[in-house]
C-alpha positions in Angstrom: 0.0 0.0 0.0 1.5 3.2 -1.0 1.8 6.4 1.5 -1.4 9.2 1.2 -3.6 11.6 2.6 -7.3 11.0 2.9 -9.3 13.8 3.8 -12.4 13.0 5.7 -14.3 13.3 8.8 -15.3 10.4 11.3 -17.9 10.8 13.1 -18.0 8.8 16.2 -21.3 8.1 18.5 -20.9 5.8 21.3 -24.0 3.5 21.5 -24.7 1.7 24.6 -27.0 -1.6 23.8 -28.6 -4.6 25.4 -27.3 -8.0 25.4 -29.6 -9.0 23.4 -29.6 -6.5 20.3 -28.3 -8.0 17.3 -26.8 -5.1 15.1 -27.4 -5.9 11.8 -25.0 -4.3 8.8 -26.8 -2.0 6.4 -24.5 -0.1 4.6 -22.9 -2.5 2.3 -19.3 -1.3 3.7 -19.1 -3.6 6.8 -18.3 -7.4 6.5 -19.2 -8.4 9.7 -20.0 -7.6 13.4 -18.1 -9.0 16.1 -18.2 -8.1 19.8 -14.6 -8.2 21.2 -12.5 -6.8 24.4 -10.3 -4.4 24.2 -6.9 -6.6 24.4 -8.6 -8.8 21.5 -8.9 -5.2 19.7 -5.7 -3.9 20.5 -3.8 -7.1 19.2 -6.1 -7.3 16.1 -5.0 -4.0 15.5 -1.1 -4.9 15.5 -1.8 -7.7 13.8 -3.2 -5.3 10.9 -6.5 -6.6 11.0 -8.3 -3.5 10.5 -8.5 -0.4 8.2 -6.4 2.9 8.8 -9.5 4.5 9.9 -10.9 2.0 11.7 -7.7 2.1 14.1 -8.0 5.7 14.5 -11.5 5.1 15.5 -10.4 2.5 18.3 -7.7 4.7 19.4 -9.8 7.4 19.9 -12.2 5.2 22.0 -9.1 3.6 23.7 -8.2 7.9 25.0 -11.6 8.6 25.9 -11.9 6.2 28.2 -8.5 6.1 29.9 -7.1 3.0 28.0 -3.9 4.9 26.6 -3.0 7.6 28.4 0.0 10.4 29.0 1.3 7.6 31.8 1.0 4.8 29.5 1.7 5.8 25.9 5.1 7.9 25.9 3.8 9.2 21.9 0.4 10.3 23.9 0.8 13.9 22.6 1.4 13.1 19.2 -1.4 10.2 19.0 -4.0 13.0 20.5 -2.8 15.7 17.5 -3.0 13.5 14.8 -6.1 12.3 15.4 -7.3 15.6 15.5 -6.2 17.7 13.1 -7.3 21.2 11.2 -6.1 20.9 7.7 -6.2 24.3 5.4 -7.1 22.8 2.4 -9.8 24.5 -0.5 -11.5 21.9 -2.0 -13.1 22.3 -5.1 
């Protein structure tokens, strides 16, 4: 896969559900649902398992809840700009 930019905006909502709500996939982009821990997602994601995007997405969720933090992570800073960016772009 060859270095780029992709510029785009996740949007991320945090959906609490009951144990027994089947999500069901409806946008033709998602192969599959799977519930898993966050160890099982964090070595998924070093296995490469998941889209660039998608990891951003975990790490985001792994900040905001205290998973990886300044204490923890010693590129905390750095992971916490990246993922949130302003880029000055015009696009036409």
């Amino acid at each position: 896969m060859e270095p780029g930019c992709q510029h785009q905006v996740q949007y991320l909502y945090e959906l609490e559900m009951d144990q027994d709500v089947v999500p069901r996939i409806g946008d033709g982009e998602v192969g599959s649902i799977e519930l898993m821990t966050v160890e099982e997602v964090r070595k998924a994601m070093a296995r490469g398992e998941f889209k660039m995007t998608c990891n951003m997405t975990y790490l985001a969720f792994f900040i905001r809840h205290g998973y990886i933090t300044a204490e923890n992570e010693p590129n905390f800073v750095e992971i916490c700009s990246r993922l949130n960016r302003y880029h000055r772009l015009f696009i036409v």
